[in-house]
C-alpha positions in Angstrom: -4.3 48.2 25.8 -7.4 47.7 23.7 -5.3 48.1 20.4 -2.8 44.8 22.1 -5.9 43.2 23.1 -7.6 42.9 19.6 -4.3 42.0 17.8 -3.5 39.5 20.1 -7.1 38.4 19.7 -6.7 38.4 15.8 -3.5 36.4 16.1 -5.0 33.6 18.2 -7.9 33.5 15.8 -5.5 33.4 12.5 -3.4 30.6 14.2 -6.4 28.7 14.8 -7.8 29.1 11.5 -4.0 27.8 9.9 -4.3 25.0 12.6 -7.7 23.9 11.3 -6.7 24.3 7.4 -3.5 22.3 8.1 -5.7 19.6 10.1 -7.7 19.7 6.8 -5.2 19.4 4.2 -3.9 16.1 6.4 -7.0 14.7 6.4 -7.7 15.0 2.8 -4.4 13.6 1.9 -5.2 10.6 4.1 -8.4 10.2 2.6 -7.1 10.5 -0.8 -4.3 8.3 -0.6 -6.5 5.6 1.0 -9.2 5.5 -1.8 -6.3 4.5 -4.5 -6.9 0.4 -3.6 -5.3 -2.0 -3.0 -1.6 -1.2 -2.2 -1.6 2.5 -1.3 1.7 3.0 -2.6 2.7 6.1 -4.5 6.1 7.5 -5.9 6.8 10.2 -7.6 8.4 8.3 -10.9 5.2 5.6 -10.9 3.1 5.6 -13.9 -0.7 6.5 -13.2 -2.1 3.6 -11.7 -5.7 4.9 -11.0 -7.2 2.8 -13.1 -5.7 -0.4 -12.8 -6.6 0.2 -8.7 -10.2 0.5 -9.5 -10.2 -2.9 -11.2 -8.6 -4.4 -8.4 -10.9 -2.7 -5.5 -13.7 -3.6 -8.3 -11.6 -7.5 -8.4 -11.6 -7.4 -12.2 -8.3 -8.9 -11.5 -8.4 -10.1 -15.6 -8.8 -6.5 -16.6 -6.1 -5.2 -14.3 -3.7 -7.8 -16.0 -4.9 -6.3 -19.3 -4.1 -3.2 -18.8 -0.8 -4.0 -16.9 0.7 -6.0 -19.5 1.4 -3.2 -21.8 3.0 -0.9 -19.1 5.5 -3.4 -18.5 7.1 -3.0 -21.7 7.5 0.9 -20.5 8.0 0.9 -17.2 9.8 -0.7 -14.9 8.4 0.3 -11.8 8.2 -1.4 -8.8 4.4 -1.0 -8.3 3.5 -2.3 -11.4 4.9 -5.0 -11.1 3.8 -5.4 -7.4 0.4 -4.9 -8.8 0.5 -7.4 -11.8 1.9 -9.9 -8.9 -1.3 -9.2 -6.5 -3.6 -9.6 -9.5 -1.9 -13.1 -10.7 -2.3 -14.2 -7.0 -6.0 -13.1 -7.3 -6.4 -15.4 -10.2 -4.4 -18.3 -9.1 -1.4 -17.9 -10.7 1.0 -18.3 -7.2 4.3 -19.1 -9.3 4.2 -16.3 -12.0 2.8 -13.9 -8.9 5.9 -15.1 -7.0 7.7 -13.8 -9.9 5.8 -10.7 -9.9 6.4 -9.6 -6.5 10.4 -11.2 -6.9 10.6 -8.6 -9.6 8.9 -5.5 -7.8 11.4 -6.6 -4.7 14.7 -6.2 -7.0 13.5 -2.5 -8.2 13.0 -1.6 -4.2 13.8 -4.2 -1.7 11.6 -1.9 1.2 8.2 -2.3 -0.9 6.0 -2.5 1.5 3.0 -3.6 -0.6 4.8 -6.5 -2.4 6.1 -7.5 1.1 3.1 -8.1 2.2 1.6 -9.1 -0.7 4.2 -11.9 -1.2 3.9 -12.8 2.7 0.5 -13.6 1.6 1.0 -15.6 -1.0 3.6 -17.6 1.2 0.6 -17.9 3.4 -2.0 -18.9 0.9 0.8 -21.9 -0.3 1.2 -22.9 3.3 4.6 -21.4 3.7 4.3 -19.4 6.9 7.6 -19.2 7.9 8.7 -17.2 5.1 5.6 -15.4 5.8 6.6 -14.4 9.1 10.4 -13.8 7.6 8.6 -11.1 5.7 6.4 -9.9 9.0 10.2 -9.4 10.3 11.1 -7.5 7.5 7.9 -5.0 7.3 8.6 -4.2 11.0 12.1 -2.6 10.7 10.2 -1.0 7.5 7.4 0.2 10.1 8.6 0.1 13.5 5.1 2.0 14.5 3.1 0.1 12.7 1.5 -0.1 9.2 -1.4 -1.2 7.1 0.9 -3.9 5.5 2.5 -5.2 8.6 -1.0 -5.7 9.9 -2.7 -7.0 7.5 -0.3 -9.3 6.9 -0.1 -10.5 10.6 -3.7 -11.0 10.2 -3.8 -13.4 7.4 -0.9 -15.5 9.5 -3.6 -15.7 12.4 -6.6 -16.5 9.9 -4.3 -19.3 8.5 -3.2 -20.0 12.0 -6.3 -20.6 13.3 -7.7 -23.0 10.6 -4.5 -25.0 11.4 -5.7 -25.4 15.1 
């Protein structure tokens, strides 16, 4: 009885300790994911976009268009251009951002960062209703909820209540 006592014991204590590594692991993952900037979006083919991230958390928008404009020549990825599109919008530039995010759409129509990102540039230009067309969109993408679908819901309310 003592020898089932202190395996069962040993057990619990080795399930507990995977629980709390796994719980860990999750965690760090999160973390990590979330410190990448602005979009959050990863794939396994993208190019490394670490740095052009940091000049956009850092909004040294004119540096991130620097250092995208060589990658588009070798690769056609849908986050760079979805970044190259956020950064033009940063700057100003709505119609070659439209283009931008247009582009990263065609490579993959469910992109949640350039659907929001191009929701917000409808919002900026006072075209709300295509806004929301893409708020539609981004919640069959994320029936529970995501970072994009919120945050682009917020900036329709901000613009919303400036109208009223």
């Amino acid at each position: 009885m003592i020898a089932t006592h202190a395996a069962i014991e040993t057990e619990i204590i080795m399930k507990t300790s995977a629980l709390w590594l796994s719980a860990l692991l999750v965690g760090a993952s999160l973390t990590a994911t979330g410190a990448l900037a602005v979009d959050n979006v990863t794939s396994r083919d993208a190019p490394d976009l670490t740095s052009v991230r940091a000049k956009i958390k850092a909004k040294d928008y004119k540096a991130a268009i620097a250092e995208l404009t060589p990658m588009l020549e070798t690769n056609q990825h849908a986050d760079v251009y979805n970044l190259m599109g956020f950064s033009l919008r940063k700057t100003g530039d709505y119609k070659q951002a439209y283009t931008f995010y247009r582009k990263a759409l065609d490579f993959n129509p469910e992109h949640k960062g350039a659907l929001e990102y191009l929701g917000e540039l409808y919002v900026e230009t006072g075209q709300v209703d295509k806004a929301r067309e893409n708020v539609v969109l981004l919640k069959k993408l994320c029936p529970g909820g995501c970072e994009e679908l919120a945050d682009l819901e917020h900036a329709i309310a901000r613009a919303s209540a400036k109208v009223n």
